[in-house]
VOGU-3710 file (C-alpha; in Angstrom, 3 decimals, decimal comma):
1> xxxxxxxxxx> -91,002/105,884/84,624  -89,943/103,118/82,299  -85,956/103,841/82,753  -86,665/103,668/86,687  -88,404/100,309/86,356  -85,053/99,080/84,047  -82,608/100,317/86,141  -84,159/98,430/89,549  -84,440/95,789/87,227  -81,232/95,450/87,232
11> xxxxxxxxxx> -80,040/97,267/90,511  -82,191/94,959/92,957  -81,318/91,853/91,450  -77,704/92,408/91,870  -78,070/93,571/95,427  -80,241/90,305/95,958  -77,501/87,781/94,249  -75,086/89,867/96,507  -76,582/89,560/99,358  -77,529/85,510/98,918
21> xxxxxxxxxx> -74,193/85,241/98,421  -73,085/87,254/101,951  -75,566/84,520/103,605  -73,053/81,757/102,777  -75,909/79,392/102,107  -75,445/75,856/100,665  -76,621/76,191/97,582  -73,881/78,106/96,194  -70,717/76,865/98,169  -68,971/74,225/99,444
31> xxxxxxxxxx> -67,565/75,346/102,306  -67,764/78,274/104,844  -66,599/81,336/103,792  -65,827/82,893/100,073  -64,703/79,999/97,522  -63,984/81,240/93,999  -67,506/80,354/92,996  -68,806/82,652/95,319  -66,570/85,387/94,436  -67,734/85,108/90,810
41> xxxxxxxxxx> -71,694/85,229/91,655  -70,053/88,557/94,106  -68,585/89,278/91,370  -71,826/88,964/88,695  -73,959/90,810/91,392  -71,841/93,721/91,887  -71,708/93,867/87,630  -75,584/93,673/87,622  -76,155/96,082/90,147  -73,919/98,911/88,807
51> xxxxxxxxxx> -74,877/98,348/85,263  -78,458/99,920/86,784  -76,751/103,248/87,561  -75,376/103,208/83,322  -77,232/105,075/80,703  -79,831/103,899/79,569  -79,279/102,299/76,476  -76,135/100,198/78,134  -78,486/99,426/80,981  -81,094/98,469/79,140
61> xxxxxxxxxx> -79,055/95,925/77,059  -77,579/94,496/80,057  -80,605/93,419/81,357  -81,634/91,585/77,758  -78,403/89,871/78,812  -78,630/89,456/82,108  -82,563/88,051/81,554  -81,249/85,454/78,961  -78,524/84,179/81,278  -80,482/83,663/83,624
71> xxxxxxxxxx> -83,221/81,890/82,086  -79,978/79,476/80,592  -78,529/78,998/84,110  -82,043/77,824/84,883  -82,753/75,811/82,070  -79,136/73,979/82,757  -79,942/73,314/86,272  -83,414/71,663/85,574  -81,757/70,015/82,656  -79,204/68,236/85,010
81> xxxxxxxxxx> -81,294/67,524/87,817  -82,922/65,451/85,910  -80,012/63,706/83,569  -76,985/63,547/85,873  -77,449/64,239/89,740  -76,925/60,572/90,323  -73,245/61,093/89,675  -72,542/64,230/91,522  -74,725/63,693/94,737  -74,579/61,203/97,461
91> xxxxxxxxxx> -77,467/58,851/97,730  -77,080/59,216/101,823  -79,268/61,473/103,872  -78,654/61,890/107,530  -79,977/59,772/110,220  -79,638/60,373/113,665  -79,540/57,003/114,904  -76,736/55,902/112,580  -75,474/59,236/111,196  -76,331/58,539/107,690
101> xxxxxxxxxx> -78,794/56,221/105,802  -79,416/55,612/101,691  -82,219/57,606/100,657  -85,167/55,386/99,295  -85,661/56,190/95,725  -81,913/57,603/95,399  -80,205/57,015/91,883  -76,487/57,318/91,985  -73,483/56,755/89,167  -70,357/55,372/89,715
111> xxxxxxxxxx> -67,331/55,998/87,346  -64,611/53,708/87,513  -60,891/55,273/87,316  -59,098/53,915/83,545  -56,362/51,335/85,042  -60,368/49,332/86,224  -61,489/50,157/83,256  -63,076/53,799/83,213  -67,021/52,540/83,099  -69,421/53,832/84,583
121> xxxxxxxxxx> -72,071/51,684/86,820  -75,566/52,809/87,941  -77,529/51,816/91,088  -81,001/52,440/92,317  -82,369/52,287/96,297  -85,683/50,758/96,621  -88,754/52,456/98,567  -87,467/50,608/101,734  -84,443/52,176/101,660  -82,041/49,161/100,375
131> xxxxxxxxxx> -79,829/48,711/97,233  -81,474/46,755/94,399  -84,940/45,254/93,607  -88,222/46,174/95,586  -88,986/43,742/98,645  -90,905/40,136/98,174  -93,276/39,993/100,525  -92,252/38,472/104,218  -92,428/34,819/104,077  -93,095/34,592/100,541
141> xxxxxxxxxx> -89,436/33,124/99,909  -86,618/32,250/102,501  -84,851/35,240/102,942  -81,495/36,565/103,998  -80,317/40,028/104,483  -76,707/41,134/104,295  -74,933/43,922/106,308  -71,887/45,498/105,400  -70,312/48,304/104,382  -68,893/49,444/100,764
151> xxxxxxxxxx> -67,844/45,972/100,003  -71,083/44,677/100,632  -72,807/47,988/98,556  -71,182/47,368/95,994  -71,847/50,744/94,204  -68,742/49,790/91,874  -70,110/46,588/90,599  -72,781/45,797/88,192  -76,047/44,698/89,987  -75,356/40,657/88,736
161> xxxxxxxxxx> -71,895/41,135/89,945  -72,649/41,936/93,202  -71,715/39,947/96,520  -75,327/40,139/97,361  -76,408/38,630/93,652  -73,959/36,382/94,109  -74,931/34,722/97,216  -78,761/34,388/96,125  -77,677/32,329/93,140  -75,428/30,264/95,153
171> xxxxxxxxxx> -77,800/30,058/97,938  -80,431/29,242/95,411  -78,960/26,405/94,044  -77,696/24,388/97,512  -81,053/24,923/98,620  -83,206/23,796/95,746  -85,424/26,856/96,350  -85,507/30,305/95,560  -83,621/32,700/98,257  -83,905/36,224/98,540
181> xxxxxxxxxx> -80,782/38,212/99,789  -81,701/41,516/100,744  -78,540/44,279/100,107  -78,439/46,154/103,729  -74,647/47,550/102,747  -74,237/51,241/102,940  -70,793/52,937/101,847  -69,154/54,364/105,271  -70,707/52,282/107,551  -68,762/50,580/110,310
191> xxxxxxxxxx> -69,989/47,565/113,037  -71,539/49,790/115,236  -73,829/51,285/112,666  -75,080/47,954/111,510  -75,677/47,302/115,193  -77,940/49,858/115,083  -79,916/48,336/111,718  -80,060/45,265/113,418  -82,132/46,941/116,573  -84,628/48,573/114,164
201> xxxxxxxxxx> -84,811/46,434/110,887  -85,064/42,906/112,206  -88,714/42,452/113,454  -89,117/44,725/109,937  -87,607/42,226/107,631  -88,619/39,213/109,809  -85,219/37,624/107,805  -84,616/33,175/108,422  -80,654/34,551/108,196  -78,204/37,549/109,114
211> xxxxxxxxxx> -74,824/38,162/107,747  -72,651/40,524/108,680  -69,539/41,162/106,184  -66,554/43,617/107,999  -63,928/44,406/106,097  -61,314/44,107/108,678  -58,876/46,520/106,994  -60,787/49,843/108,456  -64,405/48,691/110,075  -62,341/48,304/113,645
221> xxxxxxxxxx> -61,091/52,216/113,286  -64,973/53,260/112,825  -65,575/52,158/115,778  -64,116/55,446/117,558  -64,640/57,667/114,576  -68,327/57,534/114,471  -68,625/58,436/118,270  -71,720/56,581/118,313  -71,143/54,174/121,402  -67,956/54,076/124,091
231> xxxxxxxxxx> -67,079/51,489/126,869  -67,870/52,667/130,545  -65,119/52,254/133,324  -66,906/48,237/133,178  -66,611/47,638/129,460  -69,788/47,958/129,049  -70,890/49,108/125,586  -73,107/52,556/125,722  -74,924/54,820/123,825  -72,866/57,887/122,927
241> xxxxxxxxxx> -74,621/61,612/123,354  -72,199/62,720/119,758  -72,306/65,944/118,072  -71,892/66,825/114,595  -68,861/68,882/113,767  -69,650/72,390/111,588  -67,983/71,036/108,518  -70,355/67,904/109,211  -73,800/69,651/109,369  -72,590/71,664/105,998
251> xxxxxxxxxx> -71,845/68,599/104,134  -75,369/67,018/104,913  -76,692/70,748/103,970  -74,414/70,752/101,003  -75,963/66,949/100,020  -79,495/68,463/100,337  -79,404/72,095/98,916  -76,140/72,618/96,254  -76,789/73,436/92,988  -75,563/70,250/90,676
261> xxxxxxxxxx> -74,936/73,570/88,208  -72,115/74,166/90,804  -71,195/70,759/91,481  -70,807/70,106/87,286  -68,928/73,684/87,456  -66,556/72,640/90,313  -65,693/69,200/89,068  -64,933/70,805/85,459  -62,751/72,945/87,167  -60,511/70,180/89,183
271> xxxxxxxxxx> -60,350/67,885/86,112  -58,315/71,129/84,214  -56,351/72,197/87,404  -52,359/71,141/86,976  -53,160/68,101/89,422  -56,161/66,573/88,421  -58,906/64,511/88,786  -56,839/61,526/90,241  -55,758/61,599/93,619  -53,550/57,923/92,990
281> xxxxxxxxxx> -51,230/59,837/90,582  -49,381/61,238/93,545  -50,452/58,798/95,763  -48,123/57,195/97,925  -48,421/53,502/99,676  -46,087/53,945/102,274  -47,254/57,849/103,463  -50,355/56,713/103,558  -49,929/54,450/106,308  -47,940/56,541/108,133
291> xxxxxxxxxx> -51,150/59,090/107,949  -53,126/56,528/108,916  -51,359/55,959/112,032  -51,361/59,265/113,174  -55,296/59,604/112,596  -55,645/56,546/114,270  -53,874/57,503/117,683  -55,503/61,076/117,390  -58,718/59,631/117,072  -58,189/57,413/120,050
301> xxxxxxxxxx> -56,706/60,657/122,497  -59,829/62,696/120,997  -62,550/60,507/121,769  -61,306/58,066/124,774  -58,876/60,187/126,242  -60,174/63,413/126,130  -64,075/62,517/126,030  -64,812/64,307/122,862  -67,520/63,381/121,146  -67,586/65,452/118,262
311> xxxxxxxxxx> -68,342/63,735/114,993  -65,750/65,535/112,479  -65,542/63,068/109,382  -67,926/60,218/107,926  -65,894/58,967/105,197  -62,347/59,320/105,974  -61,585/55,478/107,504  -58,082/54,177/106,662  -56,517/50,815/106,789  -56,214/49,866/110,351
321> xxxxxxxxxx> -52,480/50,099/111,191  -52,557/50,212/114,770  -54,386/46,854/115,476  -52,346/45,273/112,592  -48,056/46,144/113,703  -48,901/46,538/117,415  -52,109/44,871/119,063  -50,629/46,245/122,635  -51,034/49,604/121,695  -54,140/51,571/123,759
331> xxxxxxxxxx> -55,834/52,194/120,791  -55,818/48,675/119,618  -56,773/47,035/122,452  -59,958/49,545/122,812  -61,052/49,003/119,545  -60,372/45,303/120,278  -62,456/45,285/123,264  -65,291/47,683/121,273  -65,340/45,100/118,765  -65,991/42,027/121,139
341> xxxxxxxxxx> -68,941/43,950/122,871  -70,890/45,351/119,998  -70,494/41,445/118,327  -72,085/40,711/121,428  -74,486/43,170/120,974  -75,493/41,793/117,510  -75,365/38,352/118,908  -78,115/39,719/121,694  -80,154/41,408/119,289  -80,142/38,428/117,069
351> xxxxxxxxxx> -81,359/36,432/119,378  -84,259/38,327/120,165  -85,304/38,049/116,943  -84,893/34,454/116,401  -82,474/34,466/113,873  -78,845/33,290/113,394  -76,226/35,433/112,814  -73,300/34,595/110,559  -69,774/37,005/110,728  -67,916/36,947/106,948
361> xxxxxxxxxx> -64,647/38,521/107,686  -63,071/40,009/104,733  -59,340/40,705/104,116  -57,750/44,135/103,302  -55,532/43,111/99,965  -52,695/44,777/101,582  -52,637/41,761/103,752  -53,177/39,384/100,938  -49,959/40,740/99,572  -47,834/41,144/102,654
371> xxxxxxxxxx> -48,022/44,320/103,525  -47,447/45,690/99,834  -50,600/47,285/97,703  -51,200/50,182/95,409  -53,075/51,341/98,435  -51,149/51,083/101,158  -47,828/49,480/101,943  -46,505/48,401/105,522  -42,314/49,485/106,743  -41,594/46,039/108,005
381> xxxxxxxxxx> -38,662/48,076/109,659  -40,655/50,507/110,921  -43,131/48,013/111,853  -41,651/44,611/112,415  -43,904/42,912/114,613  -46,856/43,466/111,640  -48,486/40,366/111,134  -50,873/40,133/107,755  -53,314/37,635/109,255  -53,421/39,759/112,761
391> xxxxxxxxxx> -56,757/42,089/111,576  -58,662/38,813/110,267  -57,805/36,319/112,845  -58,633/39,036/115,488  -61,986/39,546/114,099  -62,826/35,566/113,906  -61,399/34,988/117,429  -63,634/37,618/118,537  -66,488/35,850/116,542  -65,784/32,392/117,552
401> xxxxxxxxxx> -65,344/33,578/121,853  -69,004/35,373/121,133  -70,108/31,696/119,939  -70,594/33,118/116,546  -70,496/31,010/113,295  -67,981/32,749/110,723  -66,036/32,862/107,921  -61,944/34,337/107,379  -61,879/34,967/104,084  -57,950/35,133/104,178
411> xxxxxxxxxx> -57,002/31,934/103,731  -58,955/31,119/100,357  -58,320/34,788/98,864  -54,896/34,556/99,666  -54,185/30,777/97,697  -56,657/32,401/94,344  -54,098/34,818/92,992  -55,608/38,022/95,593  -54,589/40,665/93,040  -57,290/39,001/90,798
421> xxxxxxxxxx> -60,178/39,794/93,615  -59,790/43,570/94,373  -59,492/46,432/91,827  -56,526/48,457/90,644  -55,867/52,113/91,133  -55,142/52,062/94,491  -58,657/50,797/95,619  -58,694/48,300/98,197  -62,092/46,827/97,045  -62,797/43,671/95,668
431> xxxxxxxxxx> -64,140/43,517/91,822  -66,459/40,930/90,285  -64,209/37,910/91,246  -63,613/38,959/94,354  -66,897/38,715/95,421  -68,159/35,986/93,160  -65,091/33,654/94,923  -66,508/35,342/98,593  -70,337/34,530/97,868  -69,249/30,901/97,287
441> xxxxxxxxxx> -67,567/30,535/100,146  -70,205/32,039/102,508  -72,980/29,923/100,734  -70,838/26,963/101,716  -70,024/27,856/105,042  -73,991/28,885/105,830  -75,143/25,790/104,224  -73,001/23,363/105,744  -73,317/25,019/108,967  -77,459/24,011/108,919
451> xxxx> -78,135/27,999/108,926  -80,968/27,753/106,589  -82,322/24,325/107,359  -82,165/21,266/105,198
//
């Protein structure tokens, strides 16, 4: 009776790690199908079960091992859960009013690549959802909250060096009184997105000021990528009925369910394989731009041409090339016109809540540097009638014809030595300077502009 009761001991659990594996569930994989971690837990499974059908004695010391692996896998996954998930999950959870939000409580890790340094930065999201330090009670201080995307995040950057950090001191000290600047900036997020903050966060935060930071070198592109709105035959900005794509839904699964055993496993595994851990060692400038012209058209015949409204990638939002060598082109002037109405849109909703609304308009340093970056470089003969102000200039025109107070950030960034603002590597983001020079400015601007009263 004993040898039965080892042998199913070791038969069923192999059939059931066989069979979890033939369900293709999101703990164990990252993507649909048989990956090579799956094939190895096959693999184990099929080894377990069969060594049940051994004599005894080989059966019954393969489930002393078989026991003590386990109980080591275990003890690793609990072990890292606890020590390093930060680094190897997203802090995001899906939202279906804006596709993704941060997830309050949410501790993430951010490692630098070695030509910024190589260190590694931690950040924390507060119970209301928001990068930094818990909420002040309303009124209790004068209070402004910032929009924005990764720039305005600022998961790179030290909390003190942060944009947002930034501005509070410099607000601080113009005003004579303490400010609080609340970090609304989520990785990913494009105009339309923020839009969508703005119409459920406002009367929330009950803010005295609203900025709005776009990086103008891919925030016009997310426009049509995150299918969330479209212009009817009037120009008319609408609500868009999207759908997730499948690789979509199993990312957000992935982000919810994976084992960070796997995850630790699978990034081992890249940093040994003949290419590596960094994608900039092969990268090339000018490629890249060509690839982001041909996503950028194909985006615009998916979604506006065709009517498809499938959601197929959140993070994937190169420089915007169109808009920047050829303003005529269909794409560019929809994403123009998008722009203008969901400004609008802000402006309306700001309104309503009896707050101003100030629009900082960040450079790409591509532009800075006419056309020539480690992350992206323009063919002026390919592309001749590229402009390097064109991206900025149509983003404060925009602004100003909404009746919107603003800020180009091009003009001071490009006379302060731009390849001192944004990081190396190939990333287009701007570093401590960067954003200490930016917070500066925008404290300036706001203040002299009355936004915050005497």
């Amino acid at each position: 009776m004993n040898s039965l009761w080892i042998r199913l001991a070791c038969i069923l659990p192999g059939l059931a790690l066989m069979g979890w594996v033939l369900m293709d569930g999101p703990m164990i994989g990252s993507g649909i199908g048989f990956g090579l971690f799956e094939k190895l837990i096959f693999a184990f499974g099929v080894l377990t079960a069969l060594a049940g059908l051994l004599p005894l004695r080989f059966t019954a010391n393969y489930l002393a091992f078989f026991v003590m692996t386990v109980l080591m896998l275990v003890v690793a996954e609990i072990v890292l859960q606890s020590t390093v998930r930060g680094r190897y999950f997203s802090s995001n959870e899906f939202d279906e009013r804006v596709l993704f939000k941060m997830r309050p409580g949410a501790e993430r890790k951010f490692t630098h690549l070695p030509a910024n340094g190589g260190k590694t930065v931690s950040y924390r999201v507060n119970s209301d959802g928001y990068v930094g330090p818990e909420l002040l009670p309303v009124g209790e201080r004068t209070r402004v909250v910032v929009f924005g995307d990764s720039f305005t995040h600022a998961e790179f950057s030290a909390y003190e060096d942060r944009f947002t950090t930034r501005l509070r001191g410099e607000l601080s000290e113009r005003l004579g009184r303490e400010v609080e600047v609340i970090n609304a900036g989520v990785a990913g997020y494009g105009p339309d997105q923020i839009l969508r903050r703005m119409q459920t966060e406002l009367d929330m935060l009950r803010p005295d000021l609203v900025i709005v930071n776009i990086f103008t070198g891919n925030d016009f592109g997310d426009l049509l990528r995150n299918r969330l709105y479209r212009l009817d035959e009037t120009g008319r900005l609408v609500e868009n009925d999207y759908r997730l794509s499948p690789e979509q839904e199993r990312q957000i699964a992935l982000n919810r369910h994976e084992l960070i055993l796997l995850r630790v496993l699978k990034d081992a595994w890249r940093r040994l394989s003949p290419s590596g851990p960094d994608h900039f060692k092969t990268f090339d400038p000018a490629d890249w731009i060509e690839r982001a012209m041909a996503q950028h058209l194909r985006e615009y015949e998916e979604f506006v041409v065709r009517g498809d409204n499938i959601v197929g990638e959140f993070s994937v939002d190169p420089y915007t090339v169109d808009i920047a060598v050829d303003p005529d082109l269909p794409s560019s002037r929809y994403k123009l016109r998008m722009m203008a109405a969901v400004l609008d849109a802000m402006k309306a909703e700001a309104d309503r809540a009896g707050v101003p609304l100030f629009i900082t308009a960040i450079p790409h340093p591509m532009d800075l540097l006419d056309g020539d970056h480690a992350s992206g470089r323009i063919d002026k003969i390919a592309y001749p009638d590229y402009r390097p102000t064109r991206l900025t200039d149509a983003l404060t025109g925009i602004a100003a014809e909404t009746g919107l107070p603003h800020l180009n950030l091009y003009a001071p960034f490009k006379a302060s030595d731009p390849e001192a603002l944004y990081l190396k590597g190939g990333d287009d983001h701007w570093n401590a300077a960067g954003q200490a020079l930016a917070a500066k400015l925008v404290a300036i601007a706001v203040t002299g502009a009355g936004l915050l009263g005497e």
